[in-house]
RODO-2510 file (C-alpha; in nm, 4 decimals, decimal comma):
residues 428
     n   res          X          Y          Z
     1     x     9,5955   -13,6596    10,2080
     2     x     9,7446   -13,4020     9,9957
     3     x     9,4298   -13,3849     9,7836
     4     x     9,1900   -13,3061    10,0834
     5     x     9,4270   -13,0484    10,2951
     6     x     9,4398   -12,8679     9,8832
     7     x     9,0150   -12,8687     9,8916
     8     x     9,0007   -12,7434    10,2397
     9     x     9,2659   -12,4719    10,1515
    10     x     9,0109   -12,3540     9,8624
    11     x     8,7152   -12,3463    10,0060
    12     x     8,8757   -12,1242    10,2863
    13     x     9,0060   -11,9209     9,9991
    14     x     8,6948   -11,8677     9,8017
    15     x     8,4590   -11,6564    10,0263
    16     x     8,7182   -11,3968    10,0877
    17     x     8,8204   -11,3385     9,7436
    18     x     8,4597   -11,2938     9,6130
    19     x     8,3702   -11,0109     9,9038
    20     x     8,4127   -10,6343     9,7441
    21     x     8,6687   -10,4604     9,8899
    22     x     8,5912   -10,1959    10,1436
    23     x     8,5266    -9,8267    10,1043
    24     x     8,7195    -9,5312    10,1381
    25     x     8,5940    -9,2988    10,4554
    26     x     8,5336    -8,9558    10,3551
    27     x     8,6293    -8,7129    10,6252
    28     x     8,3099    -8,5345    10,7423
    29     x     8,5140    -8,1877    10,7663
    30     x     8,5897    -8,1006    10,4046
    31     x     8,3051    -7,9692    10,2032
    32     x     8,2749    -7,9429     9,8244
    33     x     8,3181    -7,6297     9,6878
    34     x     8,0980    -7,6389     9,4525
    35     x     7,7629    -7,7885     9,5260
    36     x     7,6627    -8,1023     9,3985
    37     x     7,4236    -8,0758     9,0775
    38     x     7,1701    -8,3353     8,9919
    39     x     7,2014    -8,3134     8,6244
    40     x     7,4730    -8,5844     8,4951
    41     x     7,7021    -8,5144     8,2497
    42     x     7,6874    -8,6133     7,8799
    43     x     7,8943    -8,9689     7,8324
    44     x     8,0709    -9,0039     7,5595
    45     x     7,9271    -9,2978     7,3426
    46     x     8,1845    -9,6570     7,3850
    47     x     8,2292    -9,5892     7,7773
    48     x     8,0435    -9,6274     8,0817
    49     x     7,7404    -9,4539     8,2487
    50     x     7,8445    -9,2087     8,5392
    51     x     7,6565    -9,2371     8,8656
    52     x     7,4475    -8,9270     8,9421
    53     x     7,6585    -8,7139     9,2633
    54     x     8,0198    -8,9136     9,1050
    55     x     8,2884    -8,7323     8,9380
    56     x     8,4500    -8,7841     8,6064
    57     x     8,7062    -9,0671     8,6623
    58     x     8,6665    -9,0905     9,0454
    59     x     8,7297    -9,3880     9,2263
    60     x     8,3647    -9,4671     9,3035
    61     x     8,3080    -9,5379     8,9478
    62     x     8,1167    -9,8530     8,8851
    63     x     8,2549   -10,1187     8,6256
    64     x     8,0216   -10,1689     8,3686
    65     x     8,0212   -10,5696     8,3995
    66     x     7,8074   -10,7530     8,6140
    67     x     7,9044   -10,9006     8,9703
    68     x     7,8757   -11,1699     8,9536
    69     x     7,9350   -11,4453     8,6481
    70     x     8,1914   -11,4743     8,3811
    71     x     8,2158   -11,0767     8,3166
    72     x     8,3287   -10,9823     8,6204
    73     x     8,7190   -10,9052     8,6727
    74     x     8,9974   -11,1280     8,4628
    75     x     8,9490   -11,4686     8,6509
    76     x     8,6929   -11,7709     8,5068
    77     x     8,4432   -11,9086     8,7178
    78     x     8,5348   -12,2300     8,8960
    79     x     8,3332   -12,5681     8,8729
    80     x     8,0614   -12,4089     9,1396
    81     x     7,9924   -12,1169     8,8775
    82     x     8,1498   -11,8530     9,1422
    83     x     8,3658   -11,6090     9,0166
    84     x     8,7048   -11,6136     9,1925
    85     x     8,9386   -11,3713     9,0439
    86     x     8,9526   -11,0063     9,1287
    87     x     8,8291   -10,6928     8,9610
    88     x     9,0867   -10,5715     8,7101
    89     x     9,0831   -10,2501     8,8983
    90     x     9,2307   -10,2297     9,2377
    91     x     8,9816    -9,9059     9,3081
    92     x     8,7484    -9,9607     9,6343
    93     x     8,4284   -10,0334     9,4589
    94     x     8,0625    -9,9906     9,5653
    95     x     7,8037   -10,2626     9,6915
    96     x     7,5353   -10,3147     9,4366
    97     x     7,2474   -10,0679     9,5128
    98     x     7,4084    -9,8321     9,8035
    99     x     7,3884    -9,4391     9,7219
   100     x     7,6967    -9,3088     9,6068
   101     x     7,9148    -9,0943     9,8630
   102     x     7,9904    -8,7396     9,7357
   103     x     8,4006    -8,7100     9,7480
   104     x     8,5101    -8,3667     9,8437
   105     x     8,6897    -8,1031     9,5469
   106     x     8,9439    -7,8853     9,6139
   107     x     8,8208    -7,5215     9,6504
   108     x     8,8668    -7,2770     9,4058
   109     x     9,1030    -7,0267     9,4337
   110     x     8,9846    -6,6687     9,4876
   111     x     9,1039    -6,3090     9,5045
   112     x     9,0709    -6,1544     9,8895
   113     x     9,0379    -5,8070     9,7132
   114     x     8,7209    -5,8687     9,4846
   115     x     8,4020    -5,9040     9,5773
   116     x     8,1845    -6,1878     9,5616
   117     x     8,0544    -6,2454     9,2023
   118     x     7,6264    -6,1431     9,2087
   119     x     7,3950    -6,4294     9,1359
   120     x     7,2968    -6,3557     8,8430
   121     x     6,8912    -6,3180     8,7756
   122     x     6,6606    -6,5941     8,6679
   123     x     6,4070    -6,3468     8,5247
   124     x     6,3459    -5,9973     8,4908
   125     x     6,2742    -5,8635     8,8230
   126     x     6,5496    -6,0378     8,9497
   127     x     6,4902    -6,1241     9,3101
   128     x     6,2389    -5,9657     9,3975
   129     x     5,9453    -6,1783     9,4187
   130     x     5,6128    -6,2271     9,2573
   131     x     5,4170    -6,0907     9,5870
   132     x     5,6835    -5,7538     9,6102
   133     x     5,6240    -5,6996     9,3058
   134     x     5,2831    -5,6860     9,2873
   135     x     5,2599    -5,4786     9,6257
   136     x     5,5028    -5,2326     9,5304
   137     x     5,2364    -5,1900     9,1933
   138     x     4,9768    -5,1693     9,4452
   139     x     5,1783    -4,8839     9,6656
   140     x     5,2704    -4,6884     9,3275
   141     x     4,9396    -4,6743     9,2134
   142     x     4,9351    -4,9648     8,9526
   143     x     4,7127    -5,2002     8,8072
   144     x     4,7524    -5,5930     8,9138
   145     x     4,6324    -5,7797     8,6222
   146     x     4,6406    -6,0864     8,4595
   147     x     4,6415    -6,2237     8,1061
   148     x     4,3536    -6,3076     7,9206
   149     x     4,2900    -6,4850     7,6244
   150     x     3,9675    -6,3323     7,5521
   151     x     3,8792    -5,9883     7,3963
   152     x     3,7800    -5,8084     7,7085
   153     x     4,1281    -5,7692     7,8062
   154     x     3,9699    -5,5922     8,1602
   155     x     3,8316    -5,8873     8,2851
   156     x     4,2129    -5,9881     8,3654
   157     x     4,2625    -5,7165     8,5841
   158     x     4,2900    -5,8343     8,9328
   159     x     4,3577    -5,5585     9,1578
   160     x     4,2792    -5,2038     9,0763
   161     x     4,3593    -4,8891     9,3024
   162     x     4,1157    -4,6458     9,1071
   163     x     3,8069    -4,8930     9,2214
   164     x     3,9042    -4,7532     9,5881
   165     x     3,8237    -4,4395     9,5061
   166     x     3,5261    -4,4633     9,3625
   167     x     3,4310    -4,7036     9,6308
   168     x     3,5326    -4,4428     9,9055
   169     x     3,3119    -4,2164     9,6410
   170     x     2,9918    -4,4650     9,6373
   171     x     2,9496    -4,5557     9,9832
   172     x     3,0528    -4,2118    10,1369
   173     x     3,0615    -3,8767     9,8889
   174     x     2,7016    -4,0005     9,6616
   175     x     2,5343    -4,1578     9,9872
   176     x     2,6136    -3,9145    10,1965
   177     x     2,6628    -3,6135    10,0023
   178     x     2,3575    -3,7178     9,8016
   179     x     2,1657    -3,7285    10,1149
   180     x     2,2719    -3,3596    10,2523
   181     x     2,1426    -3,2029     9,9323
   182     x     1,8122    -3,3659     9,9297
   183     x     1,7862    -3,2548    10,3053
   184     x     1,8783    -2,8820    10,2393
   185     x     1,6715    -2,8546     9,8918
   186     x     1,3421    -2,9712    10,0871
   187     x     1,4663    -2,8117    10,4152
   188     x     1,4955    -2,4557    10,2026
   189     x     1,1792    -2,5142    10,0385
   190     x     0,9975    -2,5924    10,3886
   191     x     1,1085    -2,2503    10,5678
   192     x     1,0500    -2,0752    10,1973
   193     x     0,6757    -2,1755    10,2040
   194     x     0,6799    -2,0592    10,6011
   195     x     0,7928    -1,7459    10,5739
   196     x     0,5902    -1,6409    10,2723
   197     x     0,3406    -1,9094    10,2196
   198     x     0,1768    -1,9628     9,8386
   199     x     0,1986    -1,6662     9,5810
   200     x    -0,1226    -1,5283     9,5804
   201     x    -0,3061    -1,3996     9,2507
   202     x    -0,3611    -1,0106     9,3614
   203     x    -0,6366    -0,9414     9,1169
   204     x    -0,8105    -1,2515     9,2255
   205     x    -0,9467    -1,4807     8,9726
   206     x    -1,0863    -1,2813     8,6271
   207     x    -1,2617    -1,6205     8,4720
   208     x    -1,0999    -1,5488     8,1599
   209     x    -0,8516    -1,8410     8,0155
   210     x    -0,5391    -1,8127     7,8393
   211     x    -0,3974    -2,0207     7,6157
   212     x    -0,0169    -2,1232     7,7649
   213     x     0,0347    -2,4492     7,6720
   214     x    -0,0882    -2,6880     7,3586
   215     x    -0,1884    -3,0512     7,3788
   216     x     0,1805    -3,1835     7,2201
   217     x     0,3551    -3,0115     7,5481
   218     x     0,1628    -3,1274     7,7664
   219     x     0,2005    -3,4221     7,7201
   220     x     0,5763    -3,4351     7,6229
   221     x     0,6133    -3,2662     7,9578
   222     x     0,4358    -3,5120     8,1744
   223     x     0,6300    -3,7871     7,9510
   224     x     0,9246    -3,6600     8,0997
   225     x     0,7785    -3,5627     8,4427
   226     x     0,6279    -3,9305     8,4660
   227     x     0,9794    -4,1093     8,3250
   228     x     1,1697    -3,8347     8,5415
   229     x     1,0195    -3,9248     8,9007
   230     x     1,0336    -4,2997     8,8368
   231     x     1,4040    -4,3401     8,7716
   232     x     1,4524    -4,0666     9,0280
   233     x     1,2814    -4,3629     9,2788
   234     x     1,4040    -4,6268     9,1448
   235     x     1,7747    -4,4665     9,1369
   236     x     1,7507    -4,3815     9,4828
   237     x     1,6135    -4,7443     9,5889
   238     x     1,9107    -4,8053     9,4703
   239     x     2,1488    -4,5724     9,6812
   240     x     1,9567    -4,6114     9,9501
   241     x     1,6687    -4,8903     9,9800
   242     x     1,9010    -5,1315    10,1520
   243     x     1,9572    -4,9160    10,4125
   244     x     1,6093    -4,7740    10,4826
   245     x     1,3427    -5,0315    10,2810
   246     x     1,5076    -5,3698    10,3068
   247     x     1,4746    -5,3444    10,7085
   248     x     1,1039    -5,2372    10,6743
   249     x     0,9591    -5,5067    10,3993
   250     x     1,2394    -5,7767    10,4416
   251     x     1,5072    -5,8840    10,1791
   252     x     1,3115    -6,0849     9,9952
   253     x     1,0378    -5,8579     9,9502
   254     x     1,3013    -5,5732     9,8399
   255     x     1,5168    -5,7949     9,6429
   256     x     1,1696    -5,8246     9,3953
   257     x     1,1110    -5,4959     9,4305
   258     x     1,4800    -5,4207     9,3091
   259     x     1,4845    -5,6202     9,0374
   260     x     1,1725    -5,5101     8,9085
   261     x     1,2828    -5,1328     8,9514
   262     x     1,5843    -5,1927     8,7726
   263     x     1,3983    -5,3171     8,5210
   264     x     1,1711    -4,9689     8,4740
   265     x     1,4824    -4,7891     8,5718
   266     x     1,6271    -4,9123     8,2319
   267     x     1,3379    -4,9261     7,9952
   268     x     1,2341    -4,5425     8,1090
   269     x     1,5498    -4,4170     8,0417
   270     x     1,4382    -4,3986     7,6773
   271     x     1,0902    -4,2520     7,7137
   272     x     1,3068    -3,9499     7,9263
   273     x     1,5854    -3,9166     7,6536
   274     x     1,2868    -3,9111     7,3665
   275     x     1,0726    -3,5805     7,5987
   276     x     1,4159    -3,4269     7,6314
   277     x     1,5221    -3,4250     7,2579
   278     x     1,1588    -3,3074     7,1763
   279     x     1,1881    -3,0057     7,4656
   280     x     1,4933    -2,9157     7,3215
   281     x     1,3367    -2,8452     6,9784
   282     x     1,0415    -2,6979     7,0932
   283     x     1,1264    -2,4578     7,3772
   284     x     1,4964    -2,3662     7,2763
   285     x     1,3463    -2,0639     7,0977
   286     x     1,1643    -1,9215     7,4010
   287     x     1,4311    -1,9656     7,6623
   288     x     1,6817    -1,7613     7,5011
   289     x     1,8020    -1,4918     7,7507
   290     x     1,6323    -1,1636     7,6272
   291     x     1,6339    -0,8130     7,7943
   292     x     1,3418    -0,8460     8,0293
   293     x     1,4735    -1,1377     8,1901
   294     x     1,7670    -0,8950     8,3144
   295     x     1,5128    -0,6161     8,4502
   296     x     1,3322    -0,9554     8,6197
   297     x     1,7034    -1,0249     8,7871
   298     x     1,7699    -0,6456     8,8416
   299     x     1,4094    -0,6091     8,9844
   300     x     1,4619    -0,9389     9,2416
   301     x     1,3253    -1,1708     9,0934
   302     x     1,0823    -1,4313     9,2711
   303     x     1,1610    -1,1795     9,6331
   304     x     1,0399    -0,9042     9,4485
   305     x     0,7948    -0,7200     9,6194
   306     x     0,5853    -0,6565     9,2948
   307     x     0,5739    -0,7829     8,9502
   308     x     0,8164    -0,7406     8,7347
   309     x     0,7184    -0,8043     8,3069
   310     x     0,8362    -1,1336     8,2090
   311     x     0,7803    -1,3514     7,8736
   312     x     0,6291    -1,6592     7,8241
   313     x     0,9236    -1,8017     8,0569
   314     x     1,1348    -1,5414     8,3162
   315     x     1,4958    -1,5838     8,3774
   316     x     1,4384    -1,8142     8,6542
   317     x     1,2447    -2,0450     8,4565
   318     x     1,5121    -2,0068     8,1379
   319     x     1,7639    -2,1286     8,3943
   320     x     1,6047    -2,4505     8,5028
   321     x     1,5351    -2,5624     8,1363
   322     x     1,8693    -2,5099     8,0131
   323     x     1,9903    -2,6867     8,3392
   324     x     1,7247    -2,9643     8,2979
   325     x     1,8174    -3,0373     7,9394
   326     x     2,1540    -3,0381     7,9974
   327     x     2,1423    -3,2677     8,2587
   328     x     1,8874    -3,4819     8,1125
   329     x     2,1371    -3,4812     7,8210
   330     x     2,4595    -3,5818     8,0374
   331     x     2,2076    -3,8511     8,2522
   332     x     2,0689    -4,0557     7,9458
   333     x     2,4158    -4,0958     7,7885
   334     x     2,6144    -4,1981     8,1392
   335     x     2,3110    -4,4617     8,2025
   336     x     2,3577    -4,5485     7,8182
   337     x     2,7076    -4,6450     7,9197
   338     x     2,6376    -4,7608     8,2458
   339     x     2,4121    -5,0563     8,1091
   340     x     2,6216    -5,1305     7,8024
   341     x     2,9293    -5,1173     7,9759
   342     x     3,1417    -5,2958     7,6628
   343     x     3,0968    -4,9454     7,4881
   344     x     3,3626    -4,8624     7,7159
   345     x     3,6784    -5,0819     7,7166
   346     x     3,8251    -4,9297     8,0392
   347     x     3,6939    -5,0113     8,4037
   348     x     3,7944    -4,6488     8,5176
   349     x     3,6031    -4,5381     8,2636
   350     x     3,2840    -4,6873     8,3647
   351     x     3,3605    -4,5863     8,7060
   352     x     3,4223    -4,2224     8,5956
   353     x     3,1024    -4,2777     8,4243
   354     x     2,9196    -4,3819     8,7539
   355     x     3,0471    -4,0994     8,9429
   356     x     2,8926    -3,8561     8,6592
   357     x     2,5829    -4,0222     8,6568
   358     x     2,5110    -4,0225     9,0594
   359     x     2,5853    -3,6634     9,0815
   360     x     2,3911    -3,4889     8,7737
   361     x     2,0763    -3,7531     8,9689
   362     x     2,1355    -3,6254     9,2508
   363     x     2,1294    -3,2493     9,1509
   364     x     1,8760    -3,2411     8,9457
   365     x     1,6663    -3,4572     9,1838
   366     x     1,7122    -3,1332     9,3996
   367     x     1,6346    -2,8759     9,0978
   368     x     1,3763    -3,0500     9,0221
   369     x     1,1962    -3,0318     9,3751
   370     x     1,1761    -2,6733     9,3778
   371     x     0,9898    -2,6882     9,0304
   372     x     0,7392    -2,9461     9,1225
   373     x     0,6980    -2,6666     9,4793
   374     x     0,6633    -2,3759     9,2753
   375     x     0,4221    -2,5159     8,9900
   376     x     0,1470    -2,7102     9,2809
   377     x     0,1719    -2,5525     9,6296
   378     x     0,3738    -2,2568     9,5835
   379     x     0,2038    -2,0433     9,3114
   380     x    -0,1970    -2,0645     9,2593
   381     x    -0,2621    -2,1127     8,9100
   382     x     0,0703    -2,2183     8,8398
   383     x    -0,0212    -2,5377     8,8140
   384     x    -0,3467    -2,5468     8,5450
   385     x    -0,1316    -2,4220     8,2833
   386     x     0,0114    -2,7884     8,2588
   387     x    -0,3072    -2,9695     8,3462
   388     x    -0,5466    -2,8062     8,0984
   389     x    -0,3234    -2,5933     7,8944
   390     x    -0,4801    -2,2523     7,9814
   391     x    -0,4749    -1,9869     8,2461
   392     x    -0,5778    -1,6983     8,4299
   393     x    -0,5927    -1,3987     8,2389
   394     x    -0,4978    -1,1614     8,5902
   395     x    -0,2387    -1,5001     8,6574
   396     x    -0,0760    -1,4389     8,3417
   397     x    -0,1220    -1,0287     8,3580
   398     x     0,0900    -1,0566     8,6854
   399     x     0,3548    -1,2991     8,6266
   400     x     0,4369    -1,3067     8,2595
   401     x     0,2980    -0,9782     8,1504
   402     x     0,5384    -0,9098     7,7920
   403     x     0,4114    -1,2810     7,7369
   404     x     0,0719    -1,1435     7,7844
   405     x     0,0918    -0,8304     7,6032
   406     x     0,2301    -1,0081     7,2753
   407     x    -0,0611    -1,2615     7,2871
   408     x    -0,3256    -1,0162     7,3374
   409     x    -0,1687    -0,8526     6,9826
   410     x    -0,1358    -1,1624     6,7950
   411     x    -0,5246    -1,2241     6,8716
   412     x    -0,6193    -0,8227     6,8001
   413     x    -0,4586    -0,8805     6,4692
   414     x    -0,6354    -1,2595     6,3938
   415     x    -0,9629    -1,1264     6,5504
   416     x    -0,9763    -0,7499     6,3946
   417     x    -0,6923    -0,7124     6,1240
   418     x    -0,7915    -0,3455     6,0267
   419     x    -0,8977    -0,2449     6,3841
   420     x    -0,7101     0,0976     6,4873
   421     x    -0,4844     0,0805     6,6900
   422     x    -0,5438     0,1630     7,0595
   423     x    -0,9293     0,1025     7,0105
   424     x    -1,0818    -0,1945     7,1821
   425     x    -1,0839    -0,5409     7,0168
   426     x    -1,3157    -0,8386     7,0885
   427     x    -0,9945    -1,0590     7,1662
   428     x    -0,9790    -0,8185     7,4585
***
C-alpha cells in the first residue's frame, strides 16, 4: 500500500517539476534609453552565446545545455528518460524558440544646461540629401554629373544648366532672329530695286570686251558660290524644314531628304574651305584699301549720282570679300568642330561652337544676298564678268574706271612698247 500511494505521489510530482518557470512582466511604461542595436556583442571564447536584443548577464540569458536530457540542470533522468531536477539557476528562463523581451536600462544621466549632443554625419554633406544636393547645384549654376569609367569623362554629365541657354538660344534667338534678318536683307533689297530699279550702262553697250576675270577664278568662284548656296539650304533645312517642309512633303519624305542633306552639308564643307583658302591668295592683293576707295565712300558710293573712279574692286566690294573670307574662315572651322565633336572635350564648348556657327550662317546668308542682287538683276553687265570672264568696255569705263585706265596702259605698253605717249595705240 505504501509502495503505490509513493508511485502516485511521483507521477503527480513529475509534470510540475519539468515545466519552465514563468517569466518576468516587463512594465510597458519604462523605455530603454538607449535603443536597442542589432549587432551582438563579441563573446568571449569558453562562455555562452548572447541572444540578439539581451544584455550582458541579464536574466533572460539562455543556459547553454539542452532541455531536455541528461544536460539539463543538476538532477539525472529517472527510469522514463525525463529529466526531473531543476535548472541550477533559479533565473526565469525562456521557452525554447520565443523572441526575447527587451528589459528596460536605466537612463543616462544628463546635464539640464547643455545642449543636446549633434548627430554626428555619416558622409560629407551631412544631412542634406542626395536630391538637395543636387538641386541646390542645379539653383547655383552647377553641373550634375556622374562618374564614368570611360575616357569621355562628358558623357557622365547628367544635368547641365549651360544646355538651357543655348537651348533658349536654338529654338528662339537663331530661329527667330535668323528669320528677321533674312526678312529685312530681302525686304531692303526688294524696295532698293523699286525705288531705283537695275543700274543702267549710260554709254550703252560699246561691243568691245574686257578682260576681268581668268578661267582659274571663275571657276574657284563658282566652286565656292555652288558649295556656298548648298550648305546655305541644307543648313537652313535644318533650322527650319521641320517647321515649314515636313508639313508639305510628310516626315518620311523629309526625314530622306534630311539625311541626305546632311550628308552634302558635310562633304561640301571642304570644297567651300578649299575656294576660300585659294580666294584668299589670289585676291588679298587687290582688296587692300587704297585711296580711291575713300573718294568712292566720300563721293557716296553705290547712291552716288555719278561715277566715281574705282579699281578692279571699290570699297564696297573690298568690304564683302574681307567679310566673306573671314566668315568663310570662322564657318569651316566651327562645322569642323561641330562634326568631330571629340576635338573638343567640353559640352559648352561645342555648344559655344554651335552658337558661332548659326550666326556667322546666318549673316553671311544675308551678305551674301545682296551680292548675288547686285551681280544678276541689279547691275547690267555685272554679271558676264563671272560667266565669260570679260566685259563691257563703257561697263568697265563707268564703274571701275582706275581699273580701266591701268589696263588700257599695261596693253599700250605689250601692244606698242616705244609708242609716245599720249598718241593713239591699237590696244585702244
Amino acid at each position: 500500500m505504501r509502495a503505490i500511494f509513493l508511485a502516485v505521489l511521483l507521477l503527480t510530482a513529475v509534470p510540475a517539476l519539468s515545466q519552465p518557470a514563468p517569466l518576468q512582466a516587463v512594465d510597458p511604461s519604462v523605455q530603454s534609453a538607449t535603443p536597442p542595436t542589432d549587432r551582438p556583442e563579441p563573446v568571449p571564447q569558453g562562455q555562452p552565446a548572447q541572444a540578439p536584443g539581451v544584455p550582458a548577464g541579464g536574466a533572460d540569458v539562455q543556459s547553454a545545455a539542452p532541455e531536455v536530457g541528461a544536460g539539463r540542470g543538476d538532477a539525472a533522468p529517472n527510469a522514463s528518460g525525463a529529466n526531473t531536477g531543476q535548472p541550477a539557476s533559479s533565473d526565469p528562463q525562456r521557452p525554447t524558440g520565443a523572441a526575447p523581451t527587451a528589459l528596460p536600462r536605466p537612463a543616462a544621466p544628463q546635464d539640464p544646461g547643455l545642449p543636446p549632443m549633434p548627430r554626428a554625419p555619416m558622409n560629407a554633406r551631412g544631412d542634406v540629401s542626395a536630391e538637395e544636393l543636387e538641386l541646390q547645384r542645379i539653383r547655383e549654376g552647377g553641373v550634375v554629373d556622374g562618374r564614368v569609367s570611360i575616357p569621355n569623362q562628358s558623357a557622365g554629365i547628367l544635368i547641365q544648366p549651360e544646355g538651357r541657354d543655348w537651348r533658349q538660344f536654338r529654338t528662339r534667338v537663331l530661329t527667330i532672329g535668323g528669320l528677321a534678318a533674312l526678312a529685312i536683307a530681302v525686304l531692303a533689297l526688294a524696295i532698293f530695286f523699286t525705288l531705283r530699279g537695275p543700274t543702267r550702262i549710260d554709254a550703252g553697250r560699246s561691243g568691245r570686251k574686257v578682260l576681268r576675270f581668268t578661267l582659274t577664278e571663275r571657276v574657284t568662284h563658282w566652286m565656292v558660290a555652288v558649295s556656298f548656296v548648298l550648305l546655305a539650304l541644307t543648313g537652313l533645312n535644318i533650322t527650319y524644314g521641320a517647321y515649314v517642309l515636313r508639313p508639305l512633303i510628310g516626315p518620311e519624305a523629309f526625314t530622306t531628304l534630311t539625311l541626305w542633306g546632311q550628308a552634302v552639308h558635310q562633304y561640301l564643307a571642304f570644297a567651300f574651305l578649299l575656294g576660300i583658302l585659294i580666294m584668299l591668295v589670289r585676291w588679298a592683293g587687290q582688296n587692300i584699301p587704297r585711296r580711291v576707295d575713300w573718294e568712292w565712300i566720300r563721293a557716296g558710293g553705290p547712291l552716288a549720282k555719278s561715277h566715281p573712279p574705282a579699281g578692279k574692286f571699290n570699297a564696297a566690294q573690298k568690304a564683302l570679300y574681307w567679310l566673306s573670307m573671314l566668315a568663310g574662315l570662322a564657318l569651316s572651322v566651327t562645322g569642323i568642330l561641330l562634326m568631330a565633336p571629340y576635338l573638343l572635350d567640353n559640352v559648352t564648348l561645342q555648344q559655344w561652337a554651335h552658337v558661332a556657327h548659326g550666326l556667322l550662317a546666318m549673316g553671311m546668308i544675308a551678305m551674301i544676298l545682296g551680292h548675288i542682287y547686285i551681280g544678276t538683276i541689279g547691275m547690267e553687265g555685272a554679271f558676264e564678268g563671272m560667266r565669260d570672264g570679260e566685259v563691257d568696255y563703257n561697263w568697265a569705263r563707268e564703274h571701275h574706271s582706275a581699273w580701266l585706265a591701268e589696263e588700257v596702259a599695261n596693253a599700250r605698253r605689250t601692244v606698242a612698247p616705244d609708242a609716245v605717249p599720249g598718241r593713239t595705240a591699237g590696244a585702244d
